[in-house]
C-alpha positions in Angstrom: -22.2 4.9 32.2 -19.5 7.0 29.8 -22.7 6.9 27.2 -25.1 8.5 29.7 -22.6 10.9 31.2 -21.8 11.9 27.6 -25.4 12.3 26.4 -26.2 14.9 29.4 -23.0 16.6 28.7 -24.1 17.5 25.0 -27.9 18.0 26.2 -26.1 20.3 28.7 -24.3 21.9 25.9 -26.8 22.0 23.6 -29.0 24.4 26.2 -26.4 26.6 27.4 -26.0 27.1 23.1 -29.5 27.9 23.0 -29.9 30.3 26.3 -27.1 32.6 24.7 -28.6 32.3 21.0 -32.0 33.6 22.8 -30.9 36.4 25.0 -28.6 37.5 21.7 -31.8 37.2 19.7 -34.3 38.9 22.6 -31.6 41.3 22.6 -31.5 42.5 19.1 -35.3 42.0 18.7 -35.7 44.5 21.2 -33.3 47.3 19.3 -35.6 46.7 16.4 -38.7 46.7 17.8 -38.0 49.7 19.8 -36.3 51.5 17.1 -40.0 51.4 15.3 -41.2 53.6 18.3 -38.8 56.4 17.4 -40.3 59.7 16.3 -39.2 63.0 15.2 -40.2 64.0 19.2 -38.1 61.7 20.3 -35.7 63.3 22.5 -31.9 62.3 22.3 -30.1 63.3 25.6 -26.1 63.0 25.4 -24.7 60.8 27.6 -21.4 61.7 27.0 -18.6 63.1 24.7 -14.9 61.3 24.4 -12.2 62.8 22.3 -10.5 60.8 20.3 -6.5 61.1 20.9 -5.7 61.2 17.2 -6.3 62.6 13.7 -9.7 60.5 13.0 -9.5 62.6 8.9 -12.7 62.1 7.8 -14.5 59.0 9.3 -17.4 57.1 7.3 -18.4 53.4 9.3 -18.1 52.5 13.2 -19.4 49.4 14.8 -18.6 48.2 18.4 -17.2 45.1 19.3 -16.6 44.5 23.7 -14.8 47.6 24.8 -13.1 48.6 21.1 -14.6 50.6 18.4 -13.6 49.5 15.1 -13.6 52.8 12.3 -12.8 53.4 8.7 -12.0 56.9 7.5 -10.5 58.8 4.5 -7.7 60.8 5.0 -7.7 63.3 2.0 -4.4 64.6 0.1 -5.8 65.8 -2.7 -9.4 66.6 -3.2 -10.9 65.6 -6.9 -11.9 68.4 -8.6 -14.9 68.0 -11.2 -14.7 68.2 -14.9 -16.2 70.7 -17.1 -17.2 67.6 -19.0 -16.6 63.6 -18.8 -13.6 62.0 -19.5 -13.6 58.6 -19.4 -16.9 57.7 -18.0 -15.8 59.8 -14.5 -17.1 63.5 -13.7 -14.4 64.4 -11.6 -11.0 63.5 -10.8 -9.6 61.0 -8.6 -7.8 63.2 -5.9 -5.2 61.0 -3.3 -5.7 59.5 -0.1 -5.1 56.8 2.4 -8.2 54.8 3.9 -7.9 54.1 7.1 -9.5 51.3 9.7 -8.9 52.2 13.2 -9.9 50.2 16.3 -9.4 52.3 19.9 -10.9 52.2 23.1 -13.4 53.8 25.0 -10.7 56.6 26.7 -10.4 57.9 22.9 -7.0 56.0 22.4 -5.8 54.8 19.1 -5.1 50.6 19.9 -4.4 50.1 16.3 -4.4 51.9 12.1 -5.2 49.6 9.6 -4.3 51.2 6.2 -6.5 50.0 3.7 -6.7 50.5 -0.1 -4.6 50.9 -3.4 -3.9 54.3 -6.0 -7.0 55.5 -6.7 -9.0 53.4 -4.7 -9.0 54.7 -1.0 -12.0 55.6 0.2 -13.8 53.3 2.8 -17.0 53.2 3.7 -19.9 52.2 5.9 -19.1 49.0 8.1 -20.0 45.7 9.8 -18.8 42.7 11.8 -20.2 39.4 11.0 -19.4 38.0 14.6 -15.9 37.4 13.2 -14.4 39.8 10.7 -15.3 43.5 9.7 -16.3 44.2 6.4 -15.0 47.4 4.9 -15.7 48.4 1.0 -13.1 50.7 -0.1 -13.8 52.4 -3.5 -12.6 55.7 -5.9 -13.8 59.1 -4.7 -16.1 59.6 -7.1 -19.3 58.0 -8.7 -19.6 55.1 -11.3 -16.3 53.6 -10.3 -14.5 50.7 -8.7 -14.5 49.6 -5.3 -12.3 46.6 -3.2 -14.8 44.5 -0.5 -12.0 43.6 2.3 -12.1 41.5 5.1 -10.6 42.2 8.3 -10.1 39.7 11.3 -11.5 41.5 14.5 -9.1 39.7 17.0 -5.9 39.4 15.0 -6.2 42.7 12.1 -5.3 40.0 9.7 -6.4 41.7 6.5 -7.6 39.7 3.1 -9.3 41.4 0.1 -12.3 39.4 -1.2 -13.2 40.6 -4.0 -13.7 43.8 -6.6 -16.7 45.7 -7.7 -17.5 48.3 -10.8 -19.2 51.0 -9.3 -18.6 53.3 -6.0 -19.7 51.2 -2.3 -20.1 53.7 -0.3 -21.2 50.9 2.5 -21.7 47.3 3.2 -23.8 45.0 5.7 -23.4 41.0 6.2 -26.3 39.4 6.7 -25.7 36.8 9.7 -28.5 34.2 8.6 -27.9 34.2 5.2 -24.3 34.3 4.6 -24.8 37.3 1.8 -23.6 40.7 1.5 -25.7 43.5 0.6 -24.0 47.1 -0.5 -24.3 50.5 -1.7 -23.7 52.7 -3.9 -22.7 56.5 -3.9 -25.6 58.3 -2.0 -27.0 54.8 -1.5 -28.8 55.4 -4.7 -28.1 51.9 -5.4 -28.4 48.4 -3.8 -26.3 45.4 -4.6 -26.4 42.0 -3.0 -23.4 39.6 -3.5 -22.1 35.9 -2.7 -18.9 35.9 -0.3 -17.2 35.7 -3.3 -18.2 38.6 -4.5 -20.9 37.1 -7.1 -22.9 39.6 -8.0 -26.8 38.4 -7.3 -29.2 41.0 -7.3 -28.8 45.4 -8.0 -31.9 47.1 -7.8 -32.3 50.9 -6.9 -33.4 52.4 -3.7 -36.9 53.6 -3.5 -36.5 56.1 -0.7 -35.1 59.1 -1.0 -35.5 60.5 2.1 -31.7 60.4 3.4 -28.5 58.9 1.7 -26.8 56.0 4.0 -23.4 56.9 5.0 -23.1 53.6 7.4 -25.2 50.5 7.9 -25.3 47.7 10.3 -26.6 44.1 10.2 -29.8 43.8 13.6 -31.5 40.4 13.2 -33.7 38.3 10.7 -31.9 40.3 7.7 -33.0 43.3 8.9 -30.6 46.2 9.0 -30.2 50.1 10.5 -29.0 52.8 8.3 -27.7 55.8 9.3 -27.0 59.1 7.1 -27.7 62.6 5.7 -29.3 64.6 2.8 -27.5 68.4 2.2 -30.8 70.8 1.7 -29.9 73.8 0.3 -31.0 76.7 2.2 -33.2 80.0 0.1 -30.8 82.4 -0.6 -27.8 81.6 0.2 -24.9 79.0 -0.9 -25.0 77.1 2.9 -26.6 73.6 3.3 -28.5 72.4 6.0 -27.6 68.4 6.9 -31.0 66.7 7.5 -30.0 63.7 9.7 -31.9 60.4 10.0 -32.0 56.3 10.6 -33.6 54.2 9.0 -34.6 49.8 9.5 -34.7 48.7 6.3 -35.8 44.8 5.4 -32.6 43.1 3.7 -35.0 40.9 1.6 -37.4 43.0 0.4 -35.2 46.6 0.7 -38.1 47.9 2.2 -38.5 50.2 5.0 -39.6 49.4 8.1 -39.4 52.5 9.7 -37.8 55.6 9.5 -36.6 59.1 11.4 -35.2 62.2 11.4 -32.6 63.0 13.6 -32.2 66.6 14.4 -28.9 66.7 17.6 -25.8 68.5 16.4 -22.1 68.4 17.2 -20.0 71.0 18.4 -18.5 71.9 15.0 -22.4 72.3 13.7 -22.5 68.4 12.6 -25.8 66.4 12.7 -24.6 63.6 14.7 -25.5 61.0 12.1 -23.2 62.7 9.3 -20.5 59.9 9.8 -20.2 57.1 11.0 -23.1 55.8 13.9 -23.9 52.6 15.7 -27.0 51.7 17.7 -27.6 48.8 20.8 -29.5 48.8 23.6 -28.7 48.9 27.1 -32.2 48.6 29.2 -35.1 50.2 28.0 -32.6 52.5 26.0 -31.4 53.0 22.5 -28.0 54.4 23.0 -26.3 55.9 20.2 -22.7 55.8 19.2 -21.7 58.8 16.6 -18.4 60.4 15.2 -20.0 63.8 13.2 -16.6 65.6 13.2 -13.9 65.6 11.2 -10.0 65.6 11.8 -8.7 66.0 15.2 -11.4 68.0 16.5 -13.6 64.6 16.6 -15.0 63.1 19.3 -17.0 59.8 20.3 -20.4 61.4 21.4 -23.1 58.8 22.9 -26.3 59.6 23.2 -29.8 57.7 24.7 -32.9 57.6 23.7 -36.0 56.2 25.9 -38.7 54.6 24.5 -41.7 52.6 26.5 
């Protein structure tokens, strides 16, 4: 009797593992195949705006996890300033800074400051939670340089660095059925795929040069959003424009599914994917999570978009 009882509990088991595993993979399924029916008419309608309750410097990656937000940043002491010529193999300087992982809530309060990073290496980027930890690359303000891959426990903030890189990571995505990380470089010019242990397995350069990725996140069957901006200089004058767009981009292949402009701007004259951004679905919906400003005039903006 203890051996039937036992072998419907686990059958029992077994099927409630399963249900959850299938509305989690319905569930992302559905952000990606109704990501692919965004267009450049797609209209994004702001939900609403939250100020965050603290100096947020310059943030670069944001993913959600419950009710927290989990978000790197760079807060800059001293810019690097570019060189006439090279020295060293650099074009600029280094500059000083602190990097900076912040989890807060969804009132805009600061739950917790992770300070991330060693001398010249401060700069975080793009991240991503693998259903445990956050990833967060944190690299030298500049091109061509050298980077720390950390690990960060999303319950307890425990924090473990995993492993070094030679070149700027300007962002990094675990993929969740292969166990690999893939990353990139400044302006995402770059791709490099590693072990967990930071073996280096593949680097091969990214074909589209529509936008740079300033944050990326892991969706389903290594398939990842990308988020970002390319500066356009405008006739005449020394101002910029900031083209905004997302993109679903095949981890395998590092080809491109699909791909958008996004044209809604902040108060402060920000395209709203200029920092960090993360995208789920709630209904029919693709809602939007962005932080386009800067310092402590930043604010949590969401935004929905409908599709059919």
């Amino acid at each position: 009797m203890k051996k039937f009882v036992s072998f419907w509990t686990f059958v029992f088991a077994l099927i409630m593992v399963s249900t959850v595993f299938a509305e989690d993979l319905i569930k992302e399924q559905s952000l990606s195949h109704s990501f692919k029916e965004l267009t450049r008419s797609t209209e994004w309608k702001k939900e609403s705006e939250v100020d965050l309750n603290f100096d947020a410097f310059h943030p670069q990656g944001m993913t959600k996890i419950g009710d927290k937000y989990f978000m790197s940043s760079v807060e800059i002491e001293e810019r690097p300033k570019k060189y006439a010529q090279k020295k060293n193999g650099y074009d600029r300087s280094a500059g000083k800074g602190t990097g900076h992982l912040f989890v807060f809530n969804g009132k805009g309060e600061l739950l917790k400051d992770i300070e991330l990073g060693e001398g010249d290496i401060y700069h975080p980027g793009g991240i991503d939670f693998d259903g445990e930890n956050i990833w967060v690359p944190v690299a030298e303000y500049r091109p061509d340089s050298k980077s720390i891959v950390y690990k960060i426990d999303a319950e307890t903030f425990n924090v473990s660095k995993e492993f070094r890189v030679d070149d700027h990571i300007g962002g990094i995505v675990h993929n969740d059925q292969t166990g690999k990380l893939l990353g990139v470089s400044w302006g995402s010019r770059q791709y490099y795929e590693w072990n967990v242990k930071g073996k280096e397995l593949k680097a091969l350069m990214n074909s589209s040069h529509f936008i740079d990725y300033q944050d990326c996140e892991y969706l389903e069957q290594s398939k990842m959003i990308c988020s970002g901006i390319a500066g356009l200089n405008r006739p005449g004058t020394e101002e910029s424009y900031e083209l905004g767009g997302l993109a679903l981009v095949d981890t395998k292949t590092l080809a491109i599914e699909h791909e958008v402009p996004v044209a809604e701007f902040s108060s402060q004259q920000h395209v709203i994917t200029r920092n960090p951004v993360f995208l789920n679905m709630r209904n029919k919906e693709i809602r939007l999570f962005a932080v386009p400003d800067d310092d402590k005039e930043a604010s949590l903006l969401i935004y929905e978009a409908k599709t059919r």
